[in-house]
LOMARVEX-695696 format. One line per 2 residues: number of its first residue (from 1); for each residue x, y, z of N, C-alpha, C, O, CB. Coordinates in steps of 0.05 Angstrom, whole numbers, plus 5000, padded with zeros to 4 digits. Atoms other than C-alpha are relative to their C-alpha. Glycine has a CB too. Layout:
BEGIN
NUM = X,Y,Z,X,Y,Z,X,Y,Z,X,Y,Z,X,Y,Z  ...
This chain:
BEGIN
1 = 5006,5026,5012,8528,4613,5893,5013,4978,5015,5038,4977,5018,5008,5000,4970  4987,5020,4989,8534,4549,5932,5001,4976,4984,4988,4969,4964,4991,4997,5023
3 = 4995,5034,5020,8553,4481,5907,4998,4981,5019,5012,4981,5039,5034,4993,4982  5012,5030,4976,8522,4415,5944,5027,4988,4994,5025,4981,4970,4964,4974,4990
5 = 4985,5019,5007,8589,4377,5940,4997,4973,5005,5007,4953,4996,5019,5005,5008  5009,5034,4978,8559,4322,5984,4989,4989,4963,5000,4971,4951,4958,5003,5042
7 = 5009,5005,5024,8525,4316,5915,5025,4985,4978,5020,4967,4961,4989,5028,4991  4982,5016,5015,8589,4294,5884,5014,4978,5014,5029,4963,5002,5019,5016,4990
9 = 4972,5016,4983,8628,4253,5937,4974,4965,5007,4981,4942,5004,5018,5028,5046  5019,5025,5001,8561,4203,5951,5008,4984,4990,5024,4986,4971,4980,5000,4990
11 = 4993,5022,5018,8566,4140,5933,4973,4988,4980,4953,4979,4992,5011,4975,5020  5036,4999,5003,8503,4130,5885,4995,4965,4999,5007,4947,4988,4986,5020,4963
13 = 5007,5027,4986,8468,4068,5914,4980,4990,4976,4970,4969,4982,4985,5003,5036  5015,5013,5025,8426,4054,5847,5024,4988,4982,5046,4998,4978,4981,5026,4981
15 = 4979,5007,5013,8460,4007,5806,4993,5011,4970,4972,5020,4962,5005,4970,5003  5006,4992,5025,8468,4024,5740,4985,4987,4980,5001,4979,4963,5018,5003,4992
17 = 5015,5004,5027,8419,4001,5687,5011,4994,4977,5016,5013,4962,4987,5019,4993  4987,5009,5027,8450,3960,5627,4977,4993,4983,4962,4973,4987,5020,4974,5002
19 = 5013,5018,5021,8412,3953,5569,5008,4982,4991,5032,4984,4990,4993,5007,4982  4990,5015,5016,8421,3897,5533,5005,5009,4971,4984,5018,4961,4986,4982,5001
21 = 4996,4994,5027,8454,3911,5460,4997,4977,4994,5004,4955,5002,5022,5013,4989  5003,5028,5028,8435,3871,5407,5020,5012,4984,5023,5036,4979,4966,4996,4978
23 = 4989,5006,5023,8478,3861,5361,4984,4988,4971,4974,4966,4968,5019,4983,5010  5012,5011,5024,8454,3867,5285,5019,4998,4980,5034,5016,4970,4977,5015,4989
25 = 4984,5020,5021,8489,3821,5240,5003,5026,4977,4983,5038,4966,4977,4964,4986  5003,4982,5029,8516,3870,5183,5000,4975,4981,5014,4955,4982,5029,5025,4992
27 = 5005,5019,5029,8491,3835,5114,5021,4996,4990,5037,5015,4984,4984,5010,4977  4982,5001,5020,8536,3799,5080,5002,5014,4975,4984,5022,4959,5000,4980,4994
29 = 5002,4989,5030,8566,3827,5024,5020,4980,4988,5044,4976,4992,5010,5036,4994  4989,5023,5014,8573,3768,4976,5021,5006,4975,5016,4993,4954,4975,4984,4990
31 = 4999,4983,5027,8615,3807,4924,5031,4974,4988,5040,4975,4965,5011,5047,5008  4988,5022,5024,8667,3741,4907,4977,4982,4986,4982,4970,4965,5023,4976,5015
33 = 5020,5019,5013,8603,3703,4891,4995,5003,4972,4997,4988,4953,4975,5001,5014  5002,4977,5025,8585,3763,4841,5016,4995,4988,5009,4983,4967,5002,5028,5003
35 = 4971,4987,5014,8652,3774,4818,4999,4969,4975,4996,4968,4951,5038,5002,5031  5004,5034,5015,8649,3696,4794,4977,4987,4988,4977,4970,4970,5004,4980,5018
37 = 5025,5001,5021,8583,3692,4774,4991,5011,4972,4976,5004,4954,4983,5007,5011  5002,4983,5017,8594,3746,4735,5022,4990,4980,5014,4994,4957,5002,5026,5012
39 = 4981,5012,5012,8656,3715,4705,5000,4979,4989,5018,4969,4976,5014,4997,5011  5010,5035,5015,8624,3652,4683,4983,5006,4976,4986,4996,4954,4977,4977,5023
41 = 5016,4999,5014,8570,3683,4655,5014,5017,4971,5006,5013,4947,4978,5012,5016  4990,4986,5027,8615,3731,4608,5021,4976,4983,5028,4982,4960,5019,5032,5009
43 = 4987,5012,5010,8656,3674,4591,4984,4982,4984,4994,4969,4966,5016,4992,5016  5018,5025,5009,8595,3629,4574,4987,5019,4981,4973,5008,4964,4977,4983,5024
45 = 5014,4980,5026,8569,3697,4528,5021,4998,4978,5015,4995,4954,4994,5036,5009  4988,4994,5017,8627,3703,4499,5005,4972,4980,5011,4978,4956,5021,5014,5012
47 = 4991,5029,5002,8641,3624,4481,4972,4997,4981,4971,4988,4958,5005,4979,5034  5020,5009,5030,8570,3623,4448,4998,5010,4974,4990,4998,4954,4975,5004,5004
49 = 4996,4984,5019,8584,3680,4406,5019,4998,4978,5016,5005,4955,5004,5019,5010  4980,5020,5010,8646,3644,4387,4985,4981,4981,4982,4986,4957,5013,4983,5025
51 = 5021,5009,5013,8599,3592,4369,4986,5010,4977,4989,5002,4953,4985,5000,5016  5025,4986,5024,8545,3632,4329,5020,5013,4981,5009,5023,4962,4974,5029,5013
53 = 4991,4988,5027,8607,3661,4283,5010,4973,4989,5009,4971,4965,5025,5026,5002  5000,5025,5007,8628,3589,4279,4989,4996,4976,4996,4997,4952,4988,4986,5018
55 = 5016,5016,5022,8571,3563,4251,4988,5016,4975,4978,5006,4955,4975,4987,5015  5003,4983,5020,8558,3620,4212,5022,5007,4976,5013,5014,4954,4994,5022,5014
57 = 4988,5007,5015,8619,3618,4176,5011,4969,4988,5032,4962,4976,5012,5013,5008  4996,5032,4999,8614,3544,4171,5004,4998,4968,5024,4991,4955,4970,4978,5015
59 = 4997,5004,5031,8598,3547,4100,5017,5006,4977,5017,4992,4957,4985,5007,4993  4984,4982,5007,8644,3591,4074,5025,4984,5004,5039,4977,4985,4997,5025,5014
61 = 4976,5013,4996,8699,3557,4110,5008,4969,4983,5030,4964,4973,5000,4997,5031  5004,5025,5012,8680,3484,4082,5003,5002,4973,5021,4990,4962,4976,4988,5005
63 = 4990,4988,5026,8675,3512,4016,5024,5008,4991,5029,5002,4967,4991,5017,4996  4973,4995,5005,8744,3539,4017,5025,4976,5004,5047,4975,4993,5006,5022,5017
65 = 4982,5021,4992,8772,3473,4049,4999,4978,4998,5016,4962,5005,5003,4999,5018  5008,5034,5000,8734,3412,4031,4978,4995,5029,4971,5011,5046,5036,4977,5004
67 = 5011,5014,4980,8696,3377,4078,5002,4978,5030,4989,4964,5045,4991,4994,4987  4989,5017,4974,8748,3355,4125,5006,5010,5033,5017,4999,5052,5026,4990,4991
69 = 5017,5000,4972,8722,3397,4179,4977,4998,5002,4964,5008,4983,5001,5019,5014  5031,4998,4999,8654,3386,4202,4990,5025,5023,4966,5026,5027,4988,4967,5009
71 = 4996,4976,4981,8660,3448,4254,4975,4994,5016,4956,5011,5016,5001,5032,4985  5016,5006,4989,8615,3407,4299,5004,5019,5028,5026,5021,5040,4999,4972,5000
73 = 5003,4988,4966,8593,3448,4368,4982,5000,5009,4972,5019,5020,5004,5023,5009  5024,5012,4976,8541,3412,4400,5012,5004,5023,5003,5022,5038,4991,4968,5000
75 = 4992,5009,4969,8581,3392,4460,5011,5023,5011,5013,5026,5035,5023,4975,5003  4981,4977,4987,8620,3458,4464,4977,5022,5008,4984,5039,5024,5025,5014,4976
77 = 5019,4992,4996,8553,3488,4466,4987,5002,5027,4984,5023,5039,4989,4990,4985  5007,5021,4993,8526,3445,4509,5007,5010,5034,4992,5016,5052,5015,4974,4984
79 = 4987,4987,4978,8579,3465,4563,4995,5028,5008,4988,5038,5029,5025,4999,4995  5010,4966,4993,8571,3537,4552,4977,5009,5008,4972,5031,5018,5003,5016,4980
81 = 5032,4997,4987,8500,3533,4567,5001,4994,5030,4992,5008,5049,4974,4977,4985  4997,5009,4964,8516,3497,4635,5024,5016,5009,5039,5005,5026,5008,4962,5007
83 = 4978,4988,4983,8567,3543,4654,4980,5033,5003,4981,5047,5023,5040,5001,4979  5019,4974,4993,8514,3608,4644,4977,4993,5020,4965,5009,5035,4986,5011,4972
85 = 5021,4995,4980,8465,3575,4681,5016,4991,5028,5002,4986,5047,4970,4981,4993  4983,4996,4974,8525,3566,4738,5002,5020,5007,5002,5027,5031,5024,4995,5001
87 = 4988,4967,4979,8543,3638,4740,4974,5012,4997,4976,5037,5001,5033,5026,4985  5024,4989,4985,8462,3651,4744,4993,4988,5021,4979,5002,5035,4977,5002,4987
89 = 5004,5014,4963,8454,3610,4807,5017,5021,5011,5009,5040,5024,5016,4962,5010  4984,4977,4978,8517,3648,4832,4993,5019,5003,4999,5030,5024,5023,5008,4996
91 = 5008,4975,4991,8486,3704,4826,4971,4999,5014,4967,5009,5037,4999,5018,4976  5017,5008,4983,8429,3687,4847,5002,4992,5035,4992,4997,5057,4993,4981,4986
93 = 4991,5007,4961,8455,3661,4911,5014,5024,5015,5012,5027,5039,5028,4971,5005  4995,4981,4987,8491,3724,4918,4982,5022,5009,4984,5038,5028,5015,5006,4989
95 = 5032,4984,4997,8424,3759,4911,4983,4998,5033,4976,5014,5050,4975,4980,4974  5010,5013,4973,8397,3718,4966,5016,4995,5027,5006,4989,5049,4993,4974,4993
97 = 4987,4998,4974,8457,3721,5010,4998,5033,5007,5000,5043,5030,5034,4988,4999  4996,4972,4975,8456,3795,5021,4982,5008,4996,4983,5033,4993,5021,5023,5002
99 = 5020,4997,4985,8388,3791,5029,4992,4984,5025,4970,4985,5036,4983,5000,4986  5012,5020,4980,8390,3738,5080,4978,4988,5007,4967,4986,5029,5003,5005,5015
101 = 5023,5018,4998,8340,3698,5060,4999,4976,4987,4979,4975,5001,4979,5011,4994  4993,5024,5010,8347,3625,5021,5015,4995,4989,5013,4974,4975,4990,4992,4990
103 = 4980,5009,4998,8408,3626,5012,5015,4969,4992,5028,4958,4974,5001,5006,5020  4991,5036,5005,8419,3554,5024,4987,4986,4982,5000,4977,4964,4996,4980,5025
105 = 5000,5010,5024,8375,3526,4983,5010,5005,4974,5005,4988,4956,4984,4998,4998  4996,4988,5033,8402,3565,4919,5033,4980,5004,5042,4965,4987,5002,5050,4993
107 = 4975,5011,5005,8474,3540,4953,4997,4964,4990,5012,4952,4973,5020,5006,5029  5006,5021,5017,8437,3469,4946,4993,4992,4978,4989,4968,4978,4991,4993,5006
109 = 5017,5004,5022,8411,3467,4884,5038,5004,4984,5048,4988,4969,4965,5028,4994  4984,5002,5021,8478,3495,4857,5025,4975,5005,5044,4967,4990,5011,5029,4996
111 = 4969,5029,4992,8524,3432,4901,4981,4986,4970,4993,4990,4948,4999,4969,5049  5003,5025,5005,8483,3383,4865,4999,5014,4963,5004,4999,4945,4970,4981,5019
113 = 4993,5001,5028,8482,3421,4795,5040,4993,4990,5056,4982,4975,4987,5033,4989  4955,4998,5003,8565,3428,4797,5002,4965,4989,5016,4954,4971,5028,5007,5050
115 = 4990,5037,5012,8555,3342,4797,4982,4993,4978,4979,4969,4971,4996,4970,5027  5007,5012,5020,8516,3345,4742,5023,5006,4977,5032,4988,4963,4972,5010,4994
117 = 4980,4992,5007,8567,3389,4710,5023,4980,4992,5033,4981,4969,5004,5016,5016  4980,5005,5001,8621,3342,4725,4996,4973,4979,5012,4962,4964,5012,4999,5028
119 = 5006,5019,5015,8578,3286,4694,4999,5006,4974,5007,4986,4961,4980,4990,5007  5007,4993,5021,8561,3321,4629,5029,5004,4993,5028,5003,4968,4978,5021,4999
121 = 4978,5001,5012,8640,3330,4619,5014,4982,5005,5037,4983,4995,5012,5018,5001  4995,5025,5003,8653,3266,4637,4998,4985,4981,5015,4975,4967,4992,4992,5012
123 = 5020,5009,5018,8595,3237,4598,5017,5014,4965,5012,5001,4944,4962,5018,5013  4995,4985,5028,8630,3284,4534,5032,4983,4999,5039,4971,4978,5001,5044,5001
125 = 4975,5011,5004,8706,3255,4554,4995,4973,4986,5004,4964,4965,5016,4998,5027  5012,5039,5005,8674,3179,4554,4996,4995,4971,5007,4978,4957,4962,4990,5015
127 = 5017,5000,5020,8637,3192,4496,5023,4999,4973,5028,4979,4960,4978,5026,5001  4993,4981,5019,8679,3232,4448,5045,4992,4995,5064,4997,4979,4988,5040,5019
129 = 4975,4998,4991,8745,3212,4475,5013,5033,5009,5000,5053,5006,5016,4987,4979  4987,4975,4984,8798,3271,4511,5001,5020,4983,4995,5042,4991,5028,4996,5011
131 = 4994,4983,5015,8814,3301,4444,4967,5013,4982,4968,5024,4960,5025,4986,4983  5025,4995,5003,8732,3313,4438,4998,5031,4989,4981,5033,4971,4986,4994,5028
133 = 4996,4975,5011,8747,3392,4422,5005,4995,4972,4985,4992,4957,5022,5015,5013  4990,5003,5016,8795,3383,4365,4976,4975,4981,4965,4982,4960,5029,4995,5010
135 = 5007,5011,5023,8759,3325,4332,4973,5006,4999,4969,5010,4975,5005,4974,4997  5021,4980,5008,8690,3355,4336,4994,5025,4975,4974,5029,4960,4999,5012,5021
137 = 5000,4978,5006,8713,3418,4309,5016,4997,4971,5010,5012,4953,5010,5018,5023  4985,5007,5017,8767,3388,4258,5007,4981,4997,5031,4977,4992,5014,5008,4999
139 = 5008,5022,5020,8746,3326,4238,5028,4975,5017,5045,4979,5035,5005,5015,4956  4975,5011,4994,8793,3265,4245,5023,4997,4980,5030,4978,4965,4995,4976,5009
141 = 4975,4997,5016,8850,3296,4214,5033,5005,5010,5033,5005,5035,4994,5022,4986  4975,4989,4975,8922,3314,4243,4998,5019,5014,5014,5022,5033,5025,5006,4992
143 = 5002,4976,4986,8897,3376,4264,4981,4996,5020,4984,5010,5040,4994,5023,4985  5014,4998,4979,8842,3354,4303,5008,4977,5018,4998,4979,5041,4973,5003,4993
145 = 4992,5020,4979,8874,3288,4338,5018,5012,5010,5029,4996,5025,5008,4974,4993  4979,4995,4982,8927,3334,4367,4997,5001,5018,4975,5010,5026,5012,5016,4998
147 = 4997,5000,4976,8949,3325,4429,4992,5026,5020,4986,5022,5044,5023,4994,5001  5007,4971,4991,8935,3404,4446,4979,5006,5006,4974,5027,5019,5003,5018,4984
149 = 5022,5004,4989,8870,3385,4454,4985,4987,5019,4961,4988,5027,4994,4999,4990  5007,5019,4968,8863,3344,4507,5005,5023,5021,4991,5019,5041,5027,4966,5007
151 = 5004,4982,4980,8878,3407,4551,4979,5017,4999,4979,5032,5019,5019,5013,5002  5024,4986,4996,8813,3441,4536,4984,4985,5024,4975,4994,5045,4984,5003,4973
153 = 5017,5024,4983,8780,3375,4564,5002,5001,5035,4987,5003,5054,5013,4968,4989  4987,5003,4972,8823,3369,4622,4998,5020,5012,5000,5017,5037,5025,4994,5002
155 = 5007,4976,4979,8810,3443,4646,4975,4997,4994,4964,5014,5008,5011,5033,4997  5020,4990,4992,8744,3435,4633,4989,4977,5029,4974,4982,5047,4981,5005,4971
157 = 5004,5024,4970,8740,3370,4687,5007,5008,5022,4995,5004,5043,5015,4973,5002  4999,4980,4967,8778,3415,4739,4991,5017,4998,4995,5030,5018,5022,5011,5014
159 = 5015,4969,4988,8742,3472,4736,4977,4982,5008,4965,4987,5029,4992,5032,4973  5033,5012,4994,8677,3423,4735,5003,4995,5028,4985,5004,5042,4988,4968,4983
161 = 4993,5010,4978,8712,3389,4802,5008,5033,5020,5008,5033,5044,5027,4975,4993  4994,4969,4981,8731,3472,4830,4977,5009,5004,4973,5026,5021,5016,5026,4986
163 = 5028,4980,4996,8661,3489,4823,4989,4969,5013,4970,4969,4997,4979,5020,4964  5002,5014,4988,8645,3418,4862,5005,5015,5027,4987,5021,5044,5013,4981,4991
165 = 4988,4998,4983,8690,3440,4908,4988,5022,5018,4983,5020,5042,5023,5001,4992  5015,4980,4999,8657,3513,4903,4982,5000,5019,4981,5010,5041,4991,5002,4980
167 = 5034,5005,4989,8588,3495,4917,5005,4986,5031,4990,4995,5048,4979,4973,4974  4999,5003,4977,8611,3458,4979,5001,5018,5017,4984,5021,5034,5015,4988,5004
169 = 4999,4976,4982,8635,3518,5010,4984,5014,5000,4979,5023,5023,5018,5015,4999  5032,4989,5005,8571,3552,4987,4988,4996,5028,4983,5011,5048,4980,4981,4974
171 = 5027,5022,4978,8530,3503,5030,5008,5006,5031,4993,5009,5050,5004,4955,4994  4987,5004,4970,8574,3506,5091,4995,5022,5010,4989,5023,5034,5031,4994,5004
173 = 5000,4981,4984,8568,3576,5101,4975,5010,5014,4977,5029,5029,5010,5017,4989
């Protein structure tokens, strides 16, 4: 058995052939979008449900106490409706990011809802004044002009201004 060595020591005069690789983009996986969409939306289920035992014990409660709560929750409503249809955009947009396909518009649609957001709890501070929770819910009595309630308001204006902030970064990406 012989062996061509010349076969190894050559220098081979073909250059080598590069394909080009493509590079394919692995899909995003949007899973803080989710995570927060999903977190809005259970907070905005749970907040109506809140609600619906509310008003369902409304009567009961008034009856036992007089009529110096009016256990109003329009506005708290109101919010919780615009915070479910926030964390269905988010999801939505997460839907559409890791399918990579419109994307941006869902991230537009949700910049410019976030400033409606910020208006509609604005529009409720303006309106209602800060302590808008409390006296809604308990009338104007000492319990509902407390001061303890002006911090519902006020987290709900930064979170309205975080999900501003949110939706920017949305858009950018």
């Amino acid at each position: 058995m012989k062996v061509d060595v010349s076969y190894y020591y050559e220098p081979n005069k073909k250059e080598p052939l590069y394909k080009k690789v493509e590079k394919k983009d692995k899909p995003p996986y949007p899973i803080l979008e989710m995570i927060f969409g999903t977190l809005n939306i259970v907070i905005a289920v749970i907040s109506m449900l809140i609600i619906a035992i509310i008003n369902y014990l409304k009567p009961i409660v008034n009856s036992l106490l007089g009529q110096n709560f009016p256990f109003n929750t329009r506005q708290l409503l109101i919010l919780s409706i615009l915070l479910l249809i926030f964390g269905v955009l988010l999801e939505l947009f997460s839907l559409e990011r890791a399918r990579s396909k419109n994307h941006k518009i869902i991230a537009l649609i949700i910049f410019f809802y976030s400033f409606f957001m910020v208006f509609m709890i604005s529009y409720i501070i303006v309106r209602y004044s800060l302590a808008w929770m409390g006296i809604q819910l308990f009338g104007n009595t000492e319990l509902g002009a407390n001061k303890w309630f002006y911090l519902p308001s006020i987290g709900f204006l930064f979170y309205s201004f975080f999900i501003v902030y949110y939706s920017f970064v949305l858009l950018r990406r």
